[in-house]
C-alpha angles and dihedrals in degrees: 000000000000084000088063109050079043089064100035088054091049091057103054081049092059083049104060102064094113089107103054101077078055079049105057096039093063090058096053102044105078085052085050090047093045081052103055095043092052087054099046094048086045089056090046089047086050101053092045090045089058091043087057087045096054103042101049083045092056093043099051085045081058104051090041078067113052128076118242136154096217091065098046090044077059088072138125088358095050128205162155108314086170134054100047146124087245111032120177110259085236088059091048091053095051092050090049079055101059093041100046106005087252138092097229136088107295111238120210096275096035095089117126080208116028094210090045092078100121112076100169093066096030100041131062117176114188143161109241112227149260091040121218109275118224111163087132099050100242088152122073137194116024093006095057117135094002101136081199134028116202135212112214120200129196118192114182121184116191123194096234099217097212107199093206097051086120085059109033105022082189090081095038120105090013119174120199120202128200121182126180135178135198140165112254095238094170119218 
């Protein structure tokens, strides 16, 4: 008779398995949440990453291209053109450039990235040294009759602002950096 209620009992425990999909679910929704917004904060990362890219790329290929006599006095000793207490306009401009896409002065709602709004501590601007000698006119074309040829280098590094830092501290405190380099040609 016990080995029937036994059995009895074992049956209507068999039965009762409708909340374990709920469950299980349970248990696996804070790792899917944590997913998507990983997922979410690393896409955002990766936009503002290529907006960073681009626009240090575009103003480099500017100031390769304007003439000015602060760059070529750089060579052959190299050196920070920016930062510095009396920068060239052109590598002002080309700062303005990387941060709004202009050359003018940025104005509070220009920004490419709202939080990217300080240059002198994001952007450094420098000619490489040594620069390429040509004093015997080995180089042709746009580089004729350059006694030095200069190789400018931007280096921008953004503060990434994760939204989610409190949840995923792997994206809290994130740095992108951005470097370009490009051969002063003049104009």
């Amino acid at each position: 008779m016990a080995w029937r209620r036994a059995k009895k009992a074992a049956k209507r425990l068999g039965r009762g398995r409708e909340g374990i999909a709920s469950v299980e679910f349970a248990l696996v929704l804070p790792l899917l949440i944590l997913m998507l917004f990983g997922t979410i904060e690393f896409g955002r990362m990766l936009v503002d990453y290529q907006v960073a890219n681009k626009s240090v790329r575009d103003s480099i290929r500017y100031l390769s291209r304007v003439r000015d006599d602060a760059i070529t006095a750089k060579c052959p000793d190299g050196g920070k053109l920016w930062p510095s207490t009396d920068p060239a306009d052109s590598v002002t401009n080309a700062v303005n450039l990387a941060m709004t896409g202009s050359i003018a002065k940025p104005g509070p709602g220009d920004y490419l990235l709202g939080y990217w709004t300080d240059p002198k501590t994001t952007i450094e601007v420098w000619v490489v040294p040594p620069c390429t000698n040509n004093l015997a006119n080995q180089f042709s074309g746009a580089f004729q009759g350059i006694t030095y040829i200069p190789r400018l280098t931007m280096e921008a590094r953004v503060s990434f602002p994760s939204g989610i830092g409190w949840l995923l501290p792997v994206f809290d405190d994130f740095t992108i950096t951005v470097t370009h380099n490009e051969v002063h040609i003049g104009d």
